[in-house]
N, CA, C and O atoms as CSV, one atom per row, in Angstrom:
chain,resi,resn,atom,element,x,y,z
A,1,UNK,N,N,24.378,-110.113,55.693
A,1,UNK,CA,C,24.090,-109.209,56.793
A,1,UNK,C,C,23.889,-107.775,56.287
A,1,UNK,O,O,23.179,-106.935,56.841
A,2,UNK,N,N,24.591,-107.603,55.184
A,2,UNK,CA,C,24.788,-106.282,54.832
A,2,UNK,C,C,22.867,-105.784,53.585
A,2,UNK,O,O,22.196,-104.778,53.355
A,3,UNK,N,N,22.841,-107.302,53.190
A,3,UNK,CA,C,21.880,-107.077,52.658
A,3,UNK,C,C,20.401,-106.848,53.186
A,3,UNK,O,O,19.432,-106.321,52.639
A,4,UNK,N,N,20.559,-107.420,54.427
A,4,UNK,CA,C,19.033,-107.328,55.395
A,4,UNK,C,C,19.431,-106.138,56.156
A,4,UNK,O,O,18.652,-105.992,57.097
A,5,UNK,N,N,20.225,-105.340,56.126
A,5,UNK,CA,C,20.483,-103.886,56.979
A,5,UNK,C,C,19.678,-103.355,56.121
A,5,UNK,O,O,18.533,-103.122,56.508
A,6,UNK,N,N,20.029,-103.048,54.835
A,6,UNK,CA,C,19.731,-102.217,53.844
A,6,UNK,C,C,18.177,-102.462,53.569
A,6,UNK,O,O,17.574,-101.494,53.105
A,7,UNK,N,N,17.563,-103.453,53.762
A,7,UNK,CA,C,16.317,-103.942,53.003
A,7,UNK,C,C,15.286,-103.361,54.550
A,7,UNK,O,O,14.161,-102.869,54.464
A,8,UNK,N,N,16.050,-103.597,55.851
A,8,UNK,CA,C,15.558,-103.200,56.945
A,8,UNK,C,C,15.323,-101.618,56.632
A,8,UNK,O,O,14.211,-101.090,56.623
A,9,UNK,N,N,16.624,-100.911,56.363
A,9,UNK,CA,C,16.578,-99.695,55.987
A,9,UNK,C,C,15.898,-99.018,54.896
A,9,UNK,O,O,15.609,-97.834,55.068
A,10,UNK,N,N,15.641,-99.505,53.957
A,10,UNK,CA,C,14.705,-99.167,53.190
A,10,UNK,C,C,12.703,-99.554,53.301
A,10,UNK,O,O,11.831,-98.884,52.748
A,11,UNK,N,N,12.532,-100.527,53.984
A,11,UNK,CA,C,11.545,-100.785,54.806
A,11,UNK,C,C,10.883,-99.352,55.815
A,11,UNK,O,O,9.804,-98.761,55.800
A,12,UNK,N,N,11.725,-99.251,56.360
A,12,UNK,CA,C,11.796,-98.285,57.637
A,12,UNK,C,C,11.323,-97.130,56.457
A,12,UNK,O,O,10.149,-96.799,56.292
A,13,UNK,N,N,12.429,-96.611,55.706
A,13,UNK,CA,C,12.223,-95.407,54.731
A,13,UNK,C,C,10.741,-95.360,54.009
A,13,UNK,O,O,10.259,-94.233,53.883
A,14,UNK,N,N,9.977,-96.474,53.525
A,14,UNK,CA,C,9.006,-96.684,53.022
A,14,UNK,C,C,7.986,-96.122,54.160
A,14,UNK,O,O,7.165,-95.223,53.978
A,15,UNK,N,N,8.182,-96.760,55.240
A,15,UNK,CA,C,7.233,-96.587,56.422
A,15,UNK,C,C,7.265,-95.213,56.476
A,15,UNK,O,O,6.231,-94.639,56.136
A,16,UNK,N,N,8.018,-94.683,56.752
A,16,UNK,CA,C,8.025,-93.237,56.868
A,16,UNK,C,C,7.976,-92.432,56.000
A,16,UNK,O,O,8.078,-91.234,56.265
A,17,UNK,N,N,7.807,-92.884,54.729
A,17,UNK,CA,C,6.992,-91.664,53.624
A,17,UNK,C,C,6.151,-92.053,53.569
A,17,UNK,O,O,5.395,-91.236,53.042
A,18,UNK,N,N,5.426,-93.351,53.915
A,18,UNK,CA,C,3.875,-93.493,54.025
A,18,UNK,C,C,2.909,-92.649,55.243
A,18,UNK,O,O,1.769,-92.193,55.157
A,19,UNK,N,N,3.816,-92.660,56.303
A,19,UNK,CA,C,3.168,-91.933,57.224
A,19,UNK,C,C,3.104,-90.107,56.982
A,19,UNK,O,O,2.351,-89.219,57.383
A,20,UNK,N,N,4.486,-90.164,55.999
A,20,UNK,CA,C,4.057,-88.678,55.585
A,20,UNK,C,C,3.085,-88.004,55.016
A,20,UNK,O,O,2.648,-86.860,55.138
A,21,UNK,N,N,2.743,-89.206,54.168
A,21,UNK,CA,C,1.685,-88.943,52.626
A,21,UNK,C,C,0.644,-89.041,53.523
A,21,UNK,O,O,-0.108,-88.115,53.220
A,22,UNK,N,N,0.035,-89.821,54.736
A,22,UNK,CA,C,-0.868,-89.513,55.761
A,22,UNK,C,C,-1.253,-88.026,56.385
A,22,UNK,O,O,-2.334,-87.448,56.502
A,23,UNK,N,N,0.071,-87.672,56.726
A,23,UNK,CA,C,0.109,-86.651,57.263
A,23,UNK,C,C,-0.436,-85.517,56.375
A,23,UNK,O,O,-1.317,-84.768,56.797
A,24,UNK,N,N,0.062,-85.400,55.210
A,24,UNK,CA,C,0.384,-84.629,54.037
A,24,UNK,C,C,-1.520,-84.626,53.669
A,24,UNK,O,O,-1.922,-83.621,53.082
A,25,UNK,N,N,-2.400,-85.539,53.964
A,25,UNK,CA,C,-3.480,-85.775,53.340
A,25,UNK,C,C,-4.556,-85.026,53.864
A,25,UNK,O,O,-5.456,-84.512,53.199
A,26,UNK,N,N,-4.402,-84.986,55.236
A,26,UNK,CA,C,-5.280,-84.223,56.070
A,26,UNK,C,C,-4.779,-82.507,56.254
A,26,UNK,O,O,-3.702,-81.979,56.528
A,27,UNK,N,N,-6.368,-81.899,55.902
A,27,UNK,CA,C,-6.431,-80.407,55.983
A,27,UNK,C,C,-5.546,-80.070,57.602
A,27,UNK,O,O,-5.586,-80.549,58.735
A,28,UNK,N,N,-5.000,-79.285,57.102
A,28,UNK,CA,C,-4.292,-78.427,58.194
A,28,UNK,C,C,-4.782,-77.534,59.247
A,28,UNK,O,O,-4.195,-76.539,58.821
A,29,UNK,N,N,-5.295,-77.173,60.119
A,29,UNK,CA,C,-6.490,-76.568,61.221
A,29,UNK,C,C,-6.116,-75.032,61.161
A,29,UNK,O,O,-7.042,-74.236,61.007
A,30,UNK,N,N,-4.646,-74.501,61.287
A,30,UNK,CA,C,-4.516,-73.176,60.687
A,30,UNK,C,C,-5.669,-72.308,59.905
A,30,UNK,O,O,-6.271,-71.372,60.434
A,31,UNK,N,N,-5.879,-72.762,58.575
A,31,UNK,CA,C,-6.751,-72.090,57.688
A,31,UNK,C,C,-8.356,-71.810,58.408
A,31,UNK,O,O,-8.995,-70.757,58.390
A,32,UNK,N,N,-8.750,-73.164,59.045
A,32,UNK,CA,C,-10.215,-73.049,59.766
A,32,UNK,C,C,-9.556,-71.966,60.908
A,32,UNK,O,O,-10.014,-70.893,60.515
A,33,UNK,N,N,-8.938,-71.747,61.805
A,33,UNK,CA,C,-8.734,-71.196,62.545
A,33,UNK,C,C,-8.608,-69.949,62.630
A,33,UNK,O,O,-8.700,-69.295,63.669
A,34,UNK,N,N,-8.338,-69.441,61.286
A,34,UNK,CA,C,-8.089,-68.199,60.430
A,34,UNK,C,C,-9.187,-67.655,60.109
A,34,UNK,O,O,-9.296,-66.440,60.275
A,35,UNK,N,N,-10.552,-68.607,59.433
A,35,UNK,CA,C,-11.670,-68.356,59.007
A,35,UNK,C,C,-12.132,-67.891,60.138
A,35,UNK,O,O,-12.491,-66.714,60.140
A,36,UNK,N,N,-12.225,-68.540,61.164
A,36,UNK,CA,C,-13.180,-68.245,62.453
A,36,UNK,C,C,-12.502,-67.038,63.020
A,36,UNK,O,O,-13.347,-66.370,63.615
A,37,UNK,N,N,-11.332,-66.499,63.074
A,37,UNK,CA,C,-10.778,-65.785,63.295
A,37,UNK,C,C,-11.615,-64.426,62.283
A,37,UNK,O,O,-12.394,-63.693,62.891
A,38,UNK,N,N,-11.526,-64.336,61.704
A,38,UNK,CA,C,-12.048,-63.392,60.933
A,38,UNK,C,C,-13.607,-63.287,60.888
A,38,UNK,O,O,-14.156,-62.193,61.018
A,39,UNK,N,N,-14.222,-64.300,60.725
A,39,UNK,CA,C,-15.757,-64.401,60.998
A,39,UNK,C,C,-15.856,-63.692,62.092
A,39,UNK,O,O,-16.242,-62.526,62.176
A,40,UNK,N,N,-15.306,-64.793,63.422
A,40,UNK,CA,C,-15.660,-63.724,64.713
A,40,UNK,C,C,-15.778,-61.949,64.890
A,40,UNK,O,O,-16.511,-61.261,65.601
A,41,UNK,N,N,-14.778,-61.617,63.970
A,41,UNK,CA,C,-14.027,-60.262,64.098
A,41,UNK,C,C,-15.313,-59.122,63.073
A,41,UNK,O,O,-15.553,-57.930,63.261
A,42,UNK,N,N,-15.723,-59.766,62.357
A,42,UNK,CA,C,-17.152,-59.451,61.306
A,42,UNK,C,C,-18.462,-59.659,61.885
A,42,UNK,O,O,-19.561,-59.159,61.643
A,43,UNK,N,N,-18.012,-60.625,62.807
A,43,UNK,CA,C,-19.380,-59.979,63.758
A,43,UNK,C,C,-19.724,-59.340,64.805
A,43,UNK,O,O,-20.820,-58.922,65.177
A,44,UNK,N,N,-17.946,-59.262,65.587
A,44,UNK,CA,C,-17.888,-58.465,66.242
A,44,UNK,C,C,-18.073,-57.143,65.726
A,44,UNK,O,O,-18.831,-56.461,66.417
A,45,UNK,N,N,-17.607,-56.589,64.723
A,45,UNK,CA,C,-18.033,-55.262,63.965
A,45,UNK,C,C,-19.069,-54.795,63.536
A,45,UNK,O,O,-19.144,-53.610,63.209
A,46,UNK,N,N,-20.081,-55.636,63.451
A,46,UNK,CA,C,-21.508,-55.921,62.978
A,46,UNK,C,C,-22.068,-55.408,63.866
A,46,UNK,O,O,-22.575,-54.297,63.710
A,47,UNK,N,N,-22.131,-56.026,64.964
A,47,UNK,CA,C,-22.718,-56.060,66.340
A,47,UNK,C,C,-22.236,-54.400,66.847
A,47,UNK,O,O,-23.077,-53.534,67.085
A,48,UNK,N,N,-20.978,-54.206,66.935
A,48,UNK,CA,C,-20.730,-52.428,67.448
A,48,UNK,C,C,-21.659,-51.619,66.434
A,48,UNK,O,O,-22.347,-50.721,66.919
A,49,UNK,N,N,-21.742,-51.895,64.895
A,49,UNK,CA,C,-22.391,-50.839,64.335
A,49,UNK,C,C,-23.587,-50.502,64.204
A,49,UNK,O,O,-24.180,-49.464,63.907
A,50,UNK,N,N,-24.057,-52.295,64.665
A,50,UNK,CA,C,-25.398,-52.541,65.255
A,50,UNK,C,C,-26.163,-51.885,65.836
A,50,UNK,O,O,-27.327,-51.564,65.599
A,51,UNK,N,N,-24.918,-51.494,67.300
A,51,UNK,CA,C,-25.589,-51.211,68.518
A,51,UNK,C,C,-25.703,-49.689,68.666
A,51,UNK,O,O,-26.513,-49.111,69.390
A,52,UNK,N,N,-24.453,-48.921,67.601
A,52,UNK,CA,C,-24.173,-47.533,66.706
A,52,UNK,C,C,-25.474,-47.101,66.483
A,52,UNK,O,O,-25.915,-46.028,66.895
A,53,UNK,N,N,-26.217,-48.086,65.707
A,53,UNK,CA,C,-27.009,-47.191,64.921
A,53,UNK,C,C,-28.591,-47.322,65.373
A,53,UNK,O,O,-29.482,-46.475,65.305
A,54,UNK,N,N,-28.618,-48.340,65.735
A,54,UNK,CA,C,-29.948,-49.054,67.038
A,54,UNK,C,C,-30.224,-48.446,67.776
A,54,UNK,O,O,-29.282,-47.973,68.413
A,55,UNK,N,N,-31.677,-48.020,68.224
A,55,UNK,CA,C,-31.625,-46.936,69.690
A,55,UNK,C,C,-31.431,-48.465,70.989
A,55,UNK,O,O,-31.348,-48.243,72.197
């Protein structure tokens, strides 16, 4: 009994560093979110100095 707890329990443990290494694999959306964040903000500045210097 004691031996199928443990083999259950280590099963389980496997499962769940596999789903980590899943997790772990895919790009994180932060960084894109950051990019666009800043892009936007460069063209928003673009566009004012644009319109600055444009009749």
């Amino acid at each position: 009994m004691v031996v199928r707890k443990a083999r259950r329990d280590r099963n389980l443990l496997e499962e769940l560093e596999k789903g980590d290494a899943a997790l772990d694999s895919q790009p994180s959306v932060v960084p894109l979110l950051l990019v666009l964040y800043v892009l936007s903000m460069l063209g928003f500045a673009a566009y004012a100095i644009a319109g600055w210097y444009l009749p």
